[in-house]
N, CA and C of each residue as an Amber inpcrd file, in Angstrom:
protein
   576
 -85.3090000  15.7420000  30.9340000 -85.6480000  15.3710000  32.2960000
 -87.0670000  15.8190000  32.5880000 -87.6190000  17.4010000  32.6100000
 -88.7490000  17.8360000  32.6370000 -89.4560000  16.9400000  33.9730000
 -90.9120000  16.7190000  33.6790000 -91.6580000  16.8190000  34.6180000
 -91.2860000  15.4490000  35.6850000 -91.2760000  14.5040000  35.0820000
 -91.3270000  13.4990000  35.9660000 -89.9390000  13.4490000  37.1870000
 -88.8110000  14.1050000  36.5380000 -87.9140000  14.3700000  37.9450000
 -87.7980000  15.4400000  38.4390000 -89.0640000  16.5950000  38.2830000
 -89.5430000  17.3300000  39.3300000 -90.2020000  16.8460000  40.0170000
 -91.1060000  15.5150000  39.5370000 -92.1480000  14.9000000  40.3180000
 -91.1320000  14.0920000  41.8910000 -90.3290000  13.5120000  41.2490000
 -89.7370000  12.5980000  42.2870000 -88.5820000  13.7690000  43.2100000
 -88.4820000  14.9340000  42.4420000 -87.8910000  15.3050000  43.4400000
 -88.9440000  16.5240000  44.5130000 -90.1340000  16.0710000  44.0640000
 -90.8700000  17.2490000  45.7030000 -91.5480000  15.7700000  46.1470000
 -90.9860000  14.6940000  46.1440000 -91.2840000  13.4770000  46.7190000
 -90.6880000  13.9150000  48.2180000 -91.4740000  14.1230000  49.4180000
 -90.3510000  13.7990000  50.3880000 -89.7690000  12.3560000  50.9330000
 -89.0300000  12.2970000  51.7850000 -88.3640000  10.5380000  51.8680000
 -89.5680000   9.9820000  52.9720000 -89.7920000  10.7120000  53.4280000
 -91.1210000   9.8850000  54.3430000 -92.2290000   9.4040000  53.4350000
 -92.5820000  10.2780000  52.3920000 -93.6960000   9.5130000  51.5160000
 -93.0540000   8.4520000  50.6930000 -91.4630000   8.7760000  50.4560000
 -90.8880000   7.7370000  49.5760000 -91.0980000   6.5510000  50.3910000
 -90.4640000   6.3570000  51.3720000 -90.0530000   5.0430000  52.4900000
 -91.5590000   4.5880000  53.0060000 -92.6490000   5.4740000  52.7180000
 -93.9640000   4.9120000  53.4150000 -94.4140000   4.2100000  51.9490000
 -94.3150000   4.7270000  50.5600000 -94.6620000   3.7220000  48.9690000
 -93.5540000   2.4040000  49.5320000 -92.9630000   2.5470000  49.7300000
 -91.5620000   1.6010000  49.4760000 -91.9440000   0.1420000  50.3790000
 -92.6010000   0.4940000  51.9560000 -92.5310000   0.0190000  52.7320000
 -93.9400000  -0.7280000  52.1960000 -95.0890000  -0.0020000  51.2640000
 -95.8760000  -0.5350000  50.7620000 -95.8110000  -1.6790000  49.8990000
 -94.8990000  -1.4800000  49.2870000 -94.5930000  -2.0290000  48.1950000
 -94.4750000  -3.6310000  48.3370000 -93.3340000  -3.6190000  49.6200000
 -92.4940000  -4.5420000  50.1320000 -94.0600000  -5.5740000  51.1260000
 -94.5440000  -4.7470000  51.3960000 -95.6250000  -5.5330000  52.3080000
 -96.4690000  -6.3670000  51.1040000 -97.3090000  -5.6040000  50.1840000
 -97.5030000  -6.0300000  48.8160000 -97.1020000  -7.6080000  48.2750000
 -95.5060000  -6.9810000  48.3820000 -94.9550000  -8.1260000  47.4980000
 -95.0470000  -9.2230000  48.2320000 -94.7440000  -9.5470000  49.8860000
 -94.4400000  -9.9610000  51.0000000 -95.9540000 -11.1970000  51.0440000
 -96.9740000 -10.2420000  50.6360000 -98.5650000 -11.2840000  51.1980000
 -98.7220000 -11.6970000  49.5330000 -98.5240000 -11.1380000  48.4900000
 -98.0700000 -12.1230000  47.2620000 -97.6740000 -13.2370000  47.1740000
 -96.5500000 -13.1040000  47.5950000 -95.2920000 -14.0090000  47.3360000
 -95.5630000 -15.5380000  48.7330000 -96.5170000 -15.0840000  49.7630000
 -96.8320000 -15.5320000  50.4360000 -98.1960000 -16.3330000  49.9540000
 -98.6040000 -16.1920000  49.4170000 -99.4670000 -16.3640000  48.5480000
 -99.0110000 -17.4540000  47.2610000 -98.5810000 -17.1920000  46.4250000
 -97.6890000 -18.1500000  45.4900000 -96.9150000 -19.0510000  46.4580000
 -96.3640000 -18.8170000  47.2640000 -95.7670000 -20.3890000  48.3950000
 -96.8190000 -21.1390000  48.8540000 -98.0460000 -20.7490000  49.1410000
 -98.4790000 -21.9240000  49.8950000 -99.1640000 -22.6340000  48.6420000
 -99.6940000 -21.7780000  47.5770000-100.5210000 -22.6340000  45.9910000
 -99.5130000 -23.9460000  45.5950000 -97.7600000 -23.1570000  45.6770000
 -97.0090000 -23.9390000  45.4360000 -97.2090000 -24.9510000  46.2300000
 -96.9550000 -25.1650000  47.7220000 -97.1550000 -26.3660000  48.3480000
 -98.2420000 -26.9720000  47.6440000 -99.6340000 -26.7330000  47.4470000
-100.5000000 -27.5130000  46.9630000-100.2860000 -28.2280000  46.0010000
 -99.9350000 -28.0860000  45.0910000 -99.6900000 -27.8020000  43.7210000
 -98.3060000 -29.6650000  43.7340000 -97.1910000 -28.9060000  45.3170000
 -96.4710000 -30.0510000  45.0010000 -96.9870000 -31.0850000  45.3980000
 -98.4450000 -31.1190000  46.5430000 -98.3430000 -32.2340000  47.0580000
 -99.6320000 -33.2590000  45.8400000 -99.7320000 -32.1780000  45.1310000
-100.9600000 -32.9200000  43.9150000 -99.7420000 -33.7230000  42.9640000
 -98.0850000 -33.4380000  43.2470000 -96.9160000 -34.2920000  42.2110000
 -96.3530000 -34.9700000  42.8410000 -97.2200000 -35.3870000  44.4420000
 -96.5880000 -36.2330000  45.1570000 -95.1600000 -35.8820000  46.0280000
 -95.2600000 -34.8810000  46.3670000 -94.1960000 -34.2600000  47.0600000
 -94.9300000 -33.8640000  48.4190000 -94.2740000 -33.6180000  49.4490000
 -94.4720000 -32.6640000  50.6240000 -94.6400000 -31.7080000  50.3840000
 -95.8960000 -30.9510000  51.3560000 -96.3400000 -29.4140000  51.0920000
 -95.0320000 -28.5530000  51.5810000 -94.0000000 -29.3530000  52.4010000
 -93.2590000 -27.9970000  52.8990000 -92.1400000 -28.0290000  52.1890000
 -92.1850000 -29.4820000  51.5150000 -91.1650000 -29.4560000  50.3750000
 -90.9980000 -28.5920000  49.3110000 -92.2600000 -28.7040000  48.8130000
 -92.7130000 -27.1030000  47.6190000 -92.9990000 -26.1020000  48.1160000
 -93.0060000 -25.9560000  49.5010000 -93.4750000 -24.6130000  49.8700000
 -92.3290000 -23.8240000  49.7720000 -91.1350000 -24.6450000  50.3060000
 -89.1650000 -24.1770000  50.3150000 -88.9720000 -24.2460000  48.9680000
 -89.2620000 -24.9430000  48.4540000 -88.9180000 -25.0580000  46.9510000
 -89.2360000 -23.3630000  46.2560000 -90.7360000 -23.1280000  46.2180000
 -91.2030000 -21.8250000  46.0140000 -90.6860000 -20.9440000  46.8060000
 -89.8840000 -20.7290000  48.1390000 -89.6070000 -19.6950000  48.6390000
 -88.4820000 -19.5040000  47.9660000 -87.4250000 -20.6420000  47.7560000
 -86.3260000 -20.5200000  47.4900000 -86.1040000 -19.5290000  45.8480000
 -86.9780000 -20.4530000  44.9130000 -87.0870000 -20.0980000  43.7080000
 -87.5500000 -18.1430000  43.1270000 -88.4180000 -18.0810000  44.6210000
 -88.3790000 -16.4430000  44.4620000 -87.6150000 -15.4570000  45.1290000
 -86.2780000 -16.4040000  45.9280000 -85.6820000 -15.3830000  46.2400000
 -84.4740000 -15.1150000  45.7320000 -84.1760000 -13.7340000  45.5690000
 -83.1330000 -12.9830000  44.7980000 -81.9170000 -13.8570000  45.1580000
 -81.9600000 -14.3520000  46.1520000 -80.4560000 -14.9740000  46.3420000
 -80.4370000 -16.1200000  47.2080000 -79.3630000 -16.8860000  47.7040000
 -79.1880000 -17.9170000  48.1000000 -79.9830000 -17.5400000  49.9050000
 -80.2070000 -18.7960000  50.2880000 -80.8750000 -18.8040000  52.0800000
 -80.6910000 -19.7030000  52.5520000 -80.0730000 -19.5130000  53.9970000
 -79.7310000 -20.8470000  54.7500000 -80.5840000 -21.4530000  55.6620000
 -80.7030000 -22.3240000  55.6800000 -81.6750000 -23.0160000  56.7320000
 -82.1970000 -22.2760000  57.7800000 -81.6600000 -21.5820000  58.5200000
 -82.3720000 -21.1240000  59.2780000 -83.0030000 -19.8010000  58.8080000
 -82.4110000 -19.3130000  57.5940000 -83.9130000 -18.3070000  57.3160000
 -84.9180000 -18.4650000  56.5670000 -84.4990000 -19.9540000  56.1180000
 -86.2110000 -21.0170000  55.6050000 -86.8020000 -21.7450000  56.6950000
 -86.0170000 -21.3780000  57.8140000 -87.1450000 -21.8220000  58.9650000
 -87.8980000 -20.8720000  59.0940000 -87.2740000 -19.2770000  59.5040000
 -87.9350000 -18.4340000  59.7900000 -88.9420000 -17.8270000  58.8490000
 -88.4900000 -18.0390000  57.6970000 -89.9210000 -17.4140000  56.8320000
 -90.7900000 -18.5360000  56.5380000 -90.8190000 -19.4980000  56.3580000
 -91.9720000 -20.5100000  56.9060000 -92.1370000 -21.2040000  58.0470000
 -91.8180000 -20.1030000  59.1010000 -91.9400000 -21.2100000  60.0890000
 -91.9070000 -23.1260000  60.5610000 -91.1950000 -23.4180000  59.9210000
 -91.2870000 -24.7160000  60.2110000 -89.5770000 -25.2610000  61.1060000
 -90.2470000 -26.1450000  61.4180000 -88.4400000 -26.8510000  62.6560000
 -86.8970000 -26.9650000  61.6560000 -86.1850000 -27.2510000  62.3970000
 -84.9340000 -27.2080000  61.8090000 -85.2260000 -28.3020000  61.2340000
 -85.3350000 -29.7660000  61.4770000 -85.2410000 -30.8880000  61.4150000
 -85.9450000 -31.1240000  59.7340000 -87.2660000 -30.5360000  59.5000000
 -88.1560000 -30.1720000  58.7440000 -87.5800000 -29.4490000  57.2840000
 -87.3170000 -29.0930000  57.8670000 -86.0510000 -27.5760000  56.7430000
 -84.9500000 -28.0900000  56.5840000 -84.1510000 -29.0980000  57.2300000
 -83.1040000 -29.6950000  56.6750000 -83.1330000 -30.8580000  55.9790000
 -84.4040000 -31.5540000  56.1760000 -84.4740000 -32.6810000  55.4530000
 -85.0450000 -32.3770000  54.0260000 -85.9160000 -31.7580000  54.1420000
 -86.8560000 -31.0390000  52.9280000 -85.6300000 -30.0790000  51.9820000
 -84.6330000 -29.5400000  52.0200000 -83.4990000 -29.0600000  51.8380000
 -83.0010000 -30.4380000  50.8470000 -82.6200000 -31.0980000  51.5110000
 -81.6300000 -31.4010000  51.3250000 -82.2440000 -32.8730000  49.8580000
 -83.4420000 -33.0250000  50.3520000 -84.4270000 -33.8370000  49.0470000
 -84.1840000 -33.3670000  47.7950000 -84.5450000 -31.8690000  48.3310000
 -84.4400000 -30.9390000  46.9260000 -83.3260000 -30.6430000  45.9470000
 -81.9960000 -30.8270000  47.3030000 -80.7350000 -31.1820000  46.3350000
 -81.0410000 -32.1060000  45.6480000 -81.6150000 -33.3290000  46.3550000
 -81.1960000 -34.6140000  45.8380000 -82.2190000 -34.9470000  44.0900000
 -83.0250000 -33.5480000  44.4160000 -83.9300000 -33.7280000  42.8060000
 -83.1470000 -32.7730000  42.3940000 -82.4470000 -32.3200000  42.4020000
 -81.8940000 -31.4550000  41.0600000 -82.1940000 -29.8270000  41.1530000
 -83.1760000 -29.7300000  42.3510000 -84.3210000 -28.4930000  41.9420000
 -83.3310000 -27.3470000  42.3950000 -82.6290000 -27.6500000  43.9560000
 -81.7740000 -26.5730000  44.6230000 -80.1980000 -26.9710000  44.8090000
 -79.2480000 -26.4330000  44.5980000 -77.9220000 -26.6590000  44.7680000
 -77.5860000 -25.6220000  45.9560000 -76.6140000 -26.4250000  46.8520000
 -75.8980000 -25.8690000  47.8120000 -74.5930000 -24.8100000  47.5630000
 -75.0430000 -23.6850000  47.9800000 -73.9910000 -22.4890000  47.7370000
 -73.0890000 -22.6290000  49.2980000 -72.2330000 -22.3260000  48.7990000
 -70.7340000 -21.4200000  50.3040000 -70.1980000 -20.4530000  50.0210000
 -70.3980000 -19.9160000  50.9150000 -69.9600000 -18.2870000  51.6570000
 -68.4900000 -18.0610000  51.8610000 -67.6120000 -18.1240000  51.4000000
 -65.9460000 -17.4080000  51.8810000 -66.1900000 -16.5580000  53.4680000
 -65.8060000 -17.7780000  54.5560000 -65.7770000 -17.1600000  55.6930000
 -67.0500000 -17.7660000  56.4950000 -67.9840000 -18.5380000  55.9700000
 -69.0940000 -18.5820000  56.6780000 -69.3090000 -20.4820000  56.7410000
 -69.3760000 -20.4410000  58.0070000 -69.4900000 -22.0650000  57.9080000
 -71.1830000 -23.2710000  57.4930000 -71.8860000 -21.8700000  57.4270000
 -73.2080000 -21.9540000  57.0910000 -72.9600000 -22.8340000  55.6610000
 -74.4550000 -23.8640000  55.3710000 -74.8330000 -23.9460000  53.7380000
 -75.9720000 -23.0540000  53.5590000 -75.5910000 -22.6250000  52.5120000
 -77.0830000 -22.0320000  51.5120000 -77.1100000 -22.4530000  50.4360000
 -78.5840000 -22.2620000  50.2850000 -78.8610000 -22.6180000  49.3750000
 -79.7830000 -21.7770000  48.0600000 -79.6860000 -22.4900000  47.0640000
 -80.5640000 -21.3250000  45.8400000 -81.3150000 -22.6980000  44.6800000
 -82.2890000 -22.1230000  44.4050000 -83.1510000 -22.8540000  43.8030000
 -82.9700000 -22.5910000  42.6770000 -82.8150000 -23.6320000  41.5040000
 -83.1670000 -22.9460000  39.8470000 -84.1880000 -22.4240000  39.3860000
 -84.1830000 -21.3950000  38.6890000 -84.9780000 -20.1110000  38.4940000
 -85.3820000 -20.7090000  37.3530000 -84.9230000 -21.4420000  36.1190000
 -85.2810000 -21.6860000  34.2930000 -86.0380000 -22.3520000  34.5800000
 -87.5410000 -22.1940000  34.2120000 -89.0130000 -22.9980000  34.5920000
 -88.8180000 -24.1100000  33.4450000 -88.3900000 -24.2610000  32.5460000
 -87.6160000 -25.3840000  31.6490000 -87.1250000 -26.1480000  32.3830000
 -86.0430000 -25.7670000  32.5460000 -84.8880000 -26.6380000  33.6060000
 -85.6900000 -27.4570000  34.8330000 -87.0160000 -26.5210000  35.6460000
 -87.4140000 -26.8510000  36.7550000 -87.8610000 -28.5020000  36.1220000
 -88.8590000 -27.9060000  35.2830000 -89.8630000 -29.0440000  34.4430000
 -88.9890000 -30.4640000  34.0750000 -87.9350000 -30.1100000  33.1910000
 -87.1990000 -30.7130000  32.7320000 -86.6490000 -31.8430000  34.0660000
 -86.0720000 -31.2530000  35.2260000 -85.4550000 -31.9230000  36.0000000
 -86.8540000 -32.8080000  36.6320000 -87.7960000 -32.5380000  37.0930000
 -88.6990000 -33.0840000  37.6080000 -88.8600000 -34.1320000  37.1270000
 -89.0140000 -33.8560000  35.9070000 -89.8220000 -35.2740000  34.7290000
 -88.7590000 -36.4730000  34.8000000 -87.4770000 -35.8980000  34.6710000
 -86.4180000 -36.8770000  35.2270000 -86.2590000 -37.2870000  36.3500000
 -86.5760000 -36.9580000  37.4470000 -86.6740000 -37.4330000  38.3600000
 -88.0910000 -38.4860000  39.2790000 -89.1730000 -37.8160000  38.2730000
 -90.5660000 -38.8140000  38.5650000 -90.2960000 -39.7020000  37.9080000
 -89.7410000 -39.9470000  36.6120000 -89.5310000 -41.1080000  36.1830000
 -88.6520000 -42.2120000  36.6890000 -87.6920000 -41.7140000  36.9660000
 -86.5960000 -42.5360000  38.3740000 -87.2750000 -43.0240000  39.3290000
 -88.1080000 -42.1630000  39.9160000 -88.7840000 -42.7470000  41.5680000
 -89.8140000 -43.6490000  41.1840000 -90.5350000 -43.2620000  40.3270000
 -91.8000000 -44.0300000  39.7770000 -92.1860000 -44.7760000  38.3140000
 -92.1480000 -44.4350000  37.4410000 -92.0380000 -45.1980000  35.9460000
 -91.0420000 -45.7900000  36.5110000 -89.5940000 -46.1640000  36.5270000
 -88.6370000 -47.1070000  36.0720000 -88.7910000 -47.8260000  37.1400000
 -89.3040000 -47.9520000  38.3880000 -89.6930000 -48.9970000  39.7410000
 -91.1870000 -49.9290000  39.1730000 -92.0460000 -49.0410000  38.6480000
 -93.1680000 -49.8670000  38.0320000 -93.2070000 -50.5150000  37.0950000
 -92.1430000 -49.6740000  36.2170000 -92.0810000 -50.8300000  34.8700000
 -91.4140000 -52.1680000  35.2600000 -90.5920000 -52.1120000  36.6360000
 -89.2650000 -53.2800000  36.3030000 -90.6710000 -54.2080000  36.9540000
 -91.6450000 -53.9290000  38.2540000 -92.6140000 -54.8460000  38.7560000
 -93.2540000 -55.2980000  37.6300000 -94.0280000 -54.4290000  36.8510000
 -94.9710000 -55.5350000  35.4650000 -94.3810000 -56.2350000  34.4130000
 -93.1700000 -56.0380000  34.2570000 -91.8700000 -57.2110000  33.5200000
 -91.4860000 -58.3520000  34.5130000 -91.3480000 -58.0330000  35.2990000
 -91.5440000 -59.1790000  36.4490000 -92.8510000 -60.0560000  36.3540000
 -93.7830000 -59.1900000  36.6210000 -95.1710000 -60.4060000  36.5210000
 -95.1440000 -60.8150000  35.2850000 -95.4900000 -60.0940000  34.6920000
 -95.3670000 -60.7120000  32.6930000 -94.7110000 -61.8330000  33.1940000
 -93.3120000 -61.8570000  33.1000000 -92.4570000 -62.9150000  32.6860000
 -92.7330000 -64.0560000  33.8630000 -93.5340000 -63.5180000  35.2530000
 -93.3370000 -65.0060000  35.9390000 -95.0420000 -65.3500000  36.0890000
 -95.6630000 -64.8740000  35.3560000 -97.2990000 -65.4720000  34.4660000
 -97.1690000 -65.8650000  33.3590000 -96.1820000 -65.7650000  32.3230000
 -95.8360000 -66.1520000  30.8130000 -96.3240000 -67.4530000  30.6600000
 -95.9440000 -68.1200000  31.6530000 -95.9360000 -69.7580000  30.9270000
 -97.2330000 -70.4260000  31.9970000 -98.3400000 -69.5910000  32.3580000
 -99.0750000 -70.3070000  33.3000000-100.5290000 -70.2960000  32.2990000
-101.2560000 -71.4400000  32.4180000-102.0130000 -71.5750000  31.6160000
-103.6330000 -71.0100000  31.7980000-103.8970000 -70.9500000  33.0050000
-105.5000000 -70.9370000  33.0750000-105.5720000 -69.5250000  32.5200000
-107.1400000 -69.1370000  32.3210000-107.6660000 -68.2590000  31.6450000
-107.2190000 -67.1720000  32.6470000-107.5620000 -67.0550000  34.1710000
-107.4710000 -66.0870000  34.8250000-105.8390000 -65.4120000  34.7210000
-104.8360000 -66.7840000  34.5310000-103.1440000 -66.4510000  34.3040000
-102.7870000 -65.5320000  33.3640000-103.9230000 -66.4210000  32.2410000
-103.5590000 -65.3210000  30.8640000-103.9110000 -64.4030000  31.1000000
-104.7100000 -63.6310000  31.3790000-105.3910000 -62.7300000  31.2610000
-104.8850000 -62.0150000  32.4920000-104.5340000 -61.9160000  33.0970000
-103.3380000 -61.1480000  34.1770000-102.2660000 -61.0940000  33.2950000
-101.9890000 -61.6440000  32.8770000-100.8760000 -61.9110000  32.0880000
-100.6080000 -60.9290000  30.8130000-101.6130000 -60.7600000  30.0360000
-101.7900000 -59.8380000  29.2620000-101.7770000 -58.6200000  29.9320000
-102.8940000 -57.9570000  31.1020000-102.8350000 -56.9120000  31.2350000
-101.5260000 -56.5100000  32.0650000-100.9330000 -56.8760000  32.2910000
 -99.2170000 -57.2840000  33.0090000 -98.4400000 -56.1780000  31.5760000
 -98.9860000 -57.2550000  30.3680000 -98.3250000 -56.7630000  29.3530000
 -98.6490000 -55.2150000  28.6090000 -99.5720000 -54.6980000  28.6480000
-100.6430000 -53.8300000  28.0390000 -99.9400000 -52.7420000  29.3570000
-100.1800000 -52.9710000  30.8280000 -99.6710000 -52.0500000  31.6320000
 -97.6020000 -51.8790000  30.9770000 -97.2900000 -52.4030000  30.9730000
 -95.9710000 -52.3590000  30.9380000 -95.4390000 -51.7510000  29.2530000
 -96.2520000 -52.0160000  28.5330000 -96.0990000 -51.3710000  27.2890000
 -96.6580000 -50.1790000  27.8510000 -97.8420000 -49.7960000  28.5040000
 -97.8970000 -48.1640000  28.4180000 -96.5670000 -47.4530000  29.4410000
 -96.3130000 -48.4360000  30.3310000 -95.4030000 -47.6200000  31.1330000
 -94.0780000 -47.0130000  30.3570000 -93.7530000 -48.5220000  30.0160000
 -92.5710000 -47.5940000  28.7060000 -92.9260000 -46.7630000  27.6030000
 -93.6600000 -46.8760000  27.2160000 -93.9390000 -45.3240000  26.1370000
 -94.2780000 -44.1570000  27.2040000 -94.0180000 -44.1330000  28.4340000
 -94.4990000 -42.9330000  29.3580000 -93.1280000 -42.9860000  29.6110000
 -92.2930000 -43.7950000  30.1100000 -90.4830000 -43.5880000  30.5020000
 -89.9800000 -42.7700000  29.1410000 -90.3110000 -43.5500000  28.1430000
 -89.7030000 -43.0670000  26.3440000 -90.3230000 -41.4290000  26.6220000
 -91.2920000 -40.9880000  26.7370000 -91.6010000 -39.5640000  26.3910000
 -91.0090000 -38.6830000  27.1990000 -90.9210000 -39.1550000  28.5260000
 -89.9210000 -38.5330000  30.0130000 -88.5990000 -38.1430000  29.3150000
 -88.4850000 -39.1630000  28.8710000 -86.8040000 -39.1030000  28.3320000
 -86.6650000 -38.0430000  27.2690000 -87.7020000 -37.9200000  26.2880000
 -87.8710000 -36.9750000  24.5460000 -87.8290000 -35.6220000  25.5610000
 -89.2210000 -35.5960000  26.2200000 -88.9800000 -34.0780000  27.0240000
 -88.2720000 -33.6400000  27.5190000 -87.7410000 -34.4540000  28.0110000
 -86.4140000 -34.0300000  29.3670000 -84.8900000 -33.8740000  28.3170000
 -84.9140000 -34.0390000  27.4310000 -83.6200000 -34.1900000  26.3940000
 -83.7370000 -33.1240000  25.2950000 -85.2820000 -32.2170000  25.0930000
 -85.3350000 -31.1900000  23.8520000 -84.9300000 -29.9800000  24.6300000
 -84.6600000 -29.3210000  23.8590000 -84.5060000 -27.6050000  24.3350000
 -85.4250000 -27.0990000  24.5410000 -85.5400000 -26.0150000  25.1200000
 -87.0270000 -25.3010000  25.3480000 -87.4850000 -25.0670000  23.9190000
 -86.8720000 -24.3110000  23.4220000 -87.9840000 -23.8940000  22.1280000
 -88.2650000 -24.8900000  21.2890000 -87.8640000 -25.9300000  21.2290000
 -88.0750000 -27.2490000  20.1830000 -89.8160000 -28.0660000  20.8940000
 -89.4260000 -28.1480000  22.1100000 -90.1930000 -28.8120000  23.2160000
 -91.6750000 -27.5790000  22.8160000 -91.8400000 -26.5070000  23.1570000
 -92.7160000 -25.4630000  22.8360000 -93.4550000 -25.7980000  21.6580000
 -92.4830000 -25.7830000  20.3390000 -93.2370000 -26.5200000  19.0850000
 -93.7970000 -27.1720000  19.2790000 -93.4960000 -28.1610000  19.5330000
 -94.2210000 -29.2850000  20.0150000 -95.0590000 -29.3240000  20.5850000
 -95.4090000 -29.1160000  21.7840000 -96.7210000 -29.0260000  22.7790000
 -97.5920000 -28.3430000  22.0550000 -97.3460000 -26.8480000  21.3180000
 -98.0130000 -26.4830000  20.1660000 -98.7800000 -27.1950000  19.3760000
 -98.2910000 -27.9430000  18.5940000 -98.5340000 -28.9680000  17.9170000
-100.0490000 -29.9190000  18.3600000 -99.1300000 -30.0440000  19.6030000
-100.0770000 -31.6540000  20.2320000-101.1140000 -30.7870000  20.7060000
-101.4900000 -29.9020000  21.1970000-102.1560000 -29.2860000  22.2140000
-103.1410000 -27.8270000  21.7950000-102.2570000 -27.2930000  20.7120000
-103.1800000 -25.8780000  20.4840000-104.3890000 -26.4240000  19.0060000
């Protein structure tokens, strides 16, 4: 035992609870800090800032939170916080917890930055790749048979867009389907 739990014990609790209270303030303008980058961050992936801002509160907190104390720590309306909530179910990112006894929902965000990634990529590809690809298979096929130069040539890049879109759906799908450490190799690979 020796020195260091003599140290903590001529600690008195007022200097303890005044580090502690430090600590917590610390973590508090941090963590406040990482929420709003997050908002930025989501609205550069096409999301709402207060969407990622809940998203990031949720994801750093130890445990599940119900709407009204993601109003209160970001200040924003009920209306705001329940819709933005409830998106986030609808991507995969936060699942709705219940309380034995409490008629409240809460909620908790997934913590596996894999999983986060993983679900996202599946889900941008849903909202966006698989809506764009089905429009430039559409034009392709209703420019196919038109003759002037300007037809073709819409026509082609119709085709050229829609081939890249699907090799961007195809890779959504490879990423979103490897395990983390396989996926890691990889980016390795492509990237270091």
């Amino acid at each position: 035992m020796g020195a260091s739990s003599s140290v903590n014990c001529g600690m008195s609790k007022d200097m303890k609870d005044s580090i502690d209270e430090q600590e917590a303030k610390d973590l508090e303008e941090t963590r406040d800090k990482f929420i709003v980058q997050w908002g930025v961050i989501g609205t550069n992936w096409g999301i709402s800032r207060t969407m990622a801002q809940i998203h990031a509160l949720l994801m750093t907190s130890r445990g599940s939170m119900s709407t009204d104390q993601v109003m209160e720590s970001l200040e924003v309306s009920r209306g705001n916080a329940h819709t933005n909530l409830k998106e986030l179910v609808g991507w995969g990112l936060v699942s709705i917890v219940t309380k034995k006894g409490d008629r409240k929902e809460y909620f908790e965000a997934e913590k596996d930055v894999w999983e986060i990634c993983r679900r996202v990529v599946i889900e941008r590809k849903r909202r966006e790749i698989d809506p764009a690809l089905q429009t430039l298979r559409e034009c392709y096929l209703e420019t196919e048979d038109l003759e002037s130069e300007d037809a073709q040539a819409f026509n082609k890049q119709m085709q050229s867009l829609a081939d890249f879109a699907e090799f961007a759906g195809k890779m959504g799908d490879r990423v979103s389907c490897l395990p983390h450490g396989k996926a890691m190799k990889i980016a390795a690979k492509l990237f270091i």
